[in-house]
N, C-alpha and C positions, 0 to 999 in steps of 0.2 A: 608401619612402625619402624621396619628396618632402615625407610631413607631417612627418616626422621631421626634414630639415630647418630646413623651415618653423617648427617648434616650439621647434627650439633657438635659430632665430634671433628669435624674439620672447621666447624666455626671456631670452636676451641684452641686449635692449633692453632689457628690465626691470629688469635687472641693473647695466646702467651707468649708471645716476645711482648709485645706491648702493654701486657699486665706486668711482665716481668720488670718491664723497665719503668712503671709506674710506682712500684712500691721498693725501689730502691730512694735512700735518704737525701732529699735536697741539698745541695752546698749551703752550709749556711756558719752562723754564727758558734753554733755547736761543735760543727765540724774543723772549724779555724779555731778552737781557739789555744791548742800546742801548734799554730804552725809557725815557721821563721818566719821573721821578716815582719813587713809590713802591710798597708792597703791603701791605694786607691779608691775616691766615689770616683769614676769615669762616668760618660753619657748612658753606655750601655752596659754599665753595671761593675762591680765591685773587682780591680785587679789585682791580685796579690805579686810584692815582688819582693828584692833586697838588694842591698847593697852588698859586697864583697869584694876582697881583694884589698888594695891599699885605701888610708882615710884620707888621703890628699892624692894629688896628680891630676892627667888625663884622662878623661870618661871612653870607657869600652860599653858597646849595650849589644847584649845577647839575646837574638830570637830561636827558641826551641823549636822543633818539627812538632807534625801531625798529631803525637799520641803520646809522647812523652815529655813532662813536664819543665820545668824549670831546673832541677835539681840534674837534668843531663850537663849542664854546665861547670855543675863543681868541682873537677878536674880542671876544665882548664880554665875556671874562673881562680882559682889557687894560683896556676899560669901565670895568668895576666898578673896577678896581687905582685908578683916580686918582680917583674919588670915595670913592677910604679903605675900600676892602670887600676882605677878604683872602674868595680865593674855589676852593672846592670842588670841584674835576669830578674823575670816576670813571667807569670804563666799566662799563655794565650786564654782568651776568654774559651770555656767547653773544657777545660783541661783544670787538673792541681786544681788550688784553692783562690782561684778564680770563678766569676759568676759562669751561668749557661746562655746566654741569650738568646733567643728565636731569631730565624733569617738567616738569608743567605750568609756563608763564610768566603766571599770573594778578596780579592787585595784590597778592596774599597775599606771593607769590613775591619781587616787588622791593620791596613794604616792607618785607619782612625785613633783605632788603638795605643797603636804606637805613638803618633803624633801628641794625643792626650797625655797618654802618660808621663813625656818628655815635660809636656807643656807643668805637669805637677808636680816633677821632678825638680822642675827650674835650671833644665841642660838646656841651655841658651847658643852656648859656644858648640865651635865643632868639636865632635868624638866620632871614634870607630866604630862602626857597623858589622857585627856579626851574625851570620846565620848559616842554623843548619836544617837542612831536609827541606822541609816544607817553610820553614824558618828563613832557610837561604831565598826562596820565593820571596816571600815577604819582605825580605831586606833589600832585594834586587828593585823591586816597586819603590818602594820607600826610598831608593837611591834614584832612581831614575826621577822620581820628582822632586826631590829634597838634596843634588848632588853639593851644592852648596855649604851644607851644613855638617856635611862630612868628612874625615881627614883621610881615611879610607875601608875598602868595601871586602869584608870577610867572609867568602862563600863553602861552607861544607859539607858535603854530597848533597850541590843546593837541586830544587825540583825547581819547575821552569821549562826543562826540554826535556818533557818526557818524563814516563816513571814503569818499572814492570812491579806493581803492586798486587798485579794477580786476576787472575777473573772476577771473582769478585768487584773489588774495588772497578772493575770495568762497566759493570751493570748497576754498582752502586753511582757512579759517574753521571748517569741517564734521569736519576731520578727518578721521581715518583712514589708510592704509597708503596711499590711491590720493592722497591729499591730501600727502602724505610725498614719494612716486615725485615726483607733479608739481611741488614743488613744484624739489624737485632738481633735475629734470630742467628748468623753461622759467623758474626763477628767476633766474640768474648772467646769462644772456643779455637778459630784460628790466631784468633791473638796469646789467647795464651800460651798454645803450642808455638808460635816466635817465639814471645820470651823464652822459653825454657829451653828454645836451642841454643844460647847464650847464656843460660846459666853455667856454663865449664871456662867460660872466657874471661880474661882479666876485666878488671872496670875499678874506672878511676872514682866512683861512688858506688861507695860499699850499701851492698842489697837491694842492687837496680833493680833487676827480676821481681823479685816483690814488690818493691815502689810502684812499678810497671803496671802490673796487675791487681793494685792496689785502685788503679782510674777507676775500673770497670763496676767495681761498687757504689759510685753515686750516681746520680740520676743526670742525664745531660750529656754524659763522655761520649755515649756509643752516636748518639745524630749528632753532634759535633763535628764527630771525625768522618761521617758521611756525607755532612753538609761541606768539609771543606776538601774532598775528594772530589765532588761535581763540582766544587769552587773553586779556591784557592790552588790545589794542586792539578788541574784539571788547565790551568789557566799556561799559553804560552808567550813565554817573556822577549822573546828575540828583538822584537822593538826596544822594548826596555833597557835590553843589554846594551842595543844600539844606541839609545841616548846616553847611557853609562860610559859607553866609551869614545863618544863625542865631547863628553863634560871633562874627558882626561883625569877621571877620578879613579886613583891606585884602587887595582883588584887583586885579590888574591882568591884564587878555587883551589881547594882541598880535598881531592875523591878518594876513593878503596877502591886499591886493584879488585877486590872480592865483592864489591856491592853489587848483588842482585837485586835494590832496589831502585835507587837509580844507577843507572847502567853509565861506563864508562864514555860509550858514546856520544857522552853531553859534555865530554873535555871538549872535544873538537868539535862539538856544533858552537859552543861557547869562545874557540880559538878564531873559527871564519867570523864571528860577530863582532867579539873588540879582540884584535890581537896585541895589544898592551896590557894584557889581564897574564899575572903572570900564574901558575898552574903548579901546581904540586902531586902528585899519586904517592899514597903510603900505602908498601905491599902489606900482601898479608891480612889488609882491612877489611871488614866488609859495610855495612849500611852504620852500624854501632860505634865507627871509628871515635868520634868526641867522647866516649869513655872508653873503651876495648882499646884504644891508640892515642889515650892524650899526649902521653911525652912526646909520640912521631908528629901530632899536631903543631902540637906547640915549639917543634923548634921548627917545623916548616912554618911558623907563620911569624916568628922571633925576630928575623931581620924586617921584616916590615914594619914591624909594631914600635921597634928602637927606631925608625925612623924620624 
């Protein structure tokens, strides 16, 4: 009777991350319906985005990292509005008030995404390319086969060459059921302890920190950001870059002297690949820069954009 207990109660354990994340609320129509903006039917399900900045001009389109939503833009999608850039953001499918899709999260996956969406949008002509984090990944792809269609390529603390996201995210990286369990189980807790080391820091969207931890409540966020850690971020771009900077299409990279998450180190792996990419560091920064540092953003990236 005692293994028998014993048994059930480690079956138990096992079981509540994956119960837990069972009776958290679906994305759905209930849940949209105070959000901004607008929606998308895409292929693979329902994208929420909006418009901001100016009603006329040049199209800017902004892709968000990993785990925070769209709304990391509104700093310096304000930015872009009075330099005359009407501008883009949308939240990656897994994220904000976008669907959850099953399956892999590779580059395949969100440039689908992105592509689609342009395609609904009816941005036919070229516009600028932004991305940050895991975000900057994604726009790197998307530029490497799409250089054409671009006027030019906005990278901030973009992943691609590397990332020090933690042990975790290293075992989560591997996959598998055990890589699933844990991620469920010691993910919501480490993430929220992030966030709140950034709650004393300025930010250009008032009550990021809650926003933040506000994903973790619906059902979808946590294997999302798991599936695009063995994917997406997981993935290295140096080919990519290398087409990017055969196509002669203007780059601009944007890091933090202070980001420990992706490390300084990808200036210069990024420098030997296209050395026509011209590079920015804002001290002081660290992974949070696009809201903890938009004004340093935004005038680092001001002479390119008035181009």
């Amino acid at each position: 009777m005692i293994w028998l207990g014993f048994l059930i109660l480690v079956g138990l354990l096992i079981a509540a991350p994956f119960l837990r994340e069972a009776m958290k609320p679906v994305m759905n129509d209930r849940l949209r319906k105070h959000a901004p903006g607008d929606f998308a039917h895409l292929s693979r399900g329902i994208t929420h985005y909006r418009w901001l900045g100016a009603t006329r001009g040049p199209v800017a389109v902004c892709v968000h990292g990993l785990t925070t939503p769209s709304f990391v833009w509104q700093g310096i999608a304000a930015g872009l509005g009075k330099l005359g850039y009407r501008v883009l953001v949308y939240d990656l499918y897994g994220r904000g008030y976008s669907d959850r899709p099953d399956g892999p999260q590779d580059s395949a996956f969100f440039i689908n995404q992105l592509e689609e969406l342009l395609e609904d949008q009816g941005i036919t002509g070229d516009f600028t390319l932004l991305g940050y984090s895991m975000g900057g990944a994604i726009a790197t792809a998307f530029a490497a086969l799409h250089p054409e269609r671009l006027r030019a390529l906005i990278l901030i603390a973009p992943a691609g060459f590397g990332h020090d996201l933690g042990p975790l995210a290293e075992r989560v990286a591997r996959g598998g059921w055990f890589a699933q369990w844990l991620m469920l189980a010691g993910f919501p807790r480490s993430f929220r302890k992030g966030c709140e080391a950034e709650r004393h820091l300025p930010s250009s969207v008032p009550g990021i920190v809650d926003l933040q931890q506000a994903q973790l409540r619906t059902r979808g966020f946590v294997p999302a950001v798991a599936r695009s850690i063995s994917g997406m971020v997981s993935e290295d771009l140096t080919e990519e870059h290398a087409d990017i900077a055969e196509s002669r299409l203007p780059v601009l990279a944007i890091w933090g002297r202070e980001d420990t998450v992706i490390p300084l180190r990808s200036m210069a792996r990024l420098a030997e690949v296209n050395r026509n990419a011209r590079q920015e560091v804002i001290e002081g920064a660290g992974h949070g820069l696009t809201y903890t540092h938009a004004d340093a953003v935004l005038t680092a990236l001001r002479d390119l954009m008035r181009d």
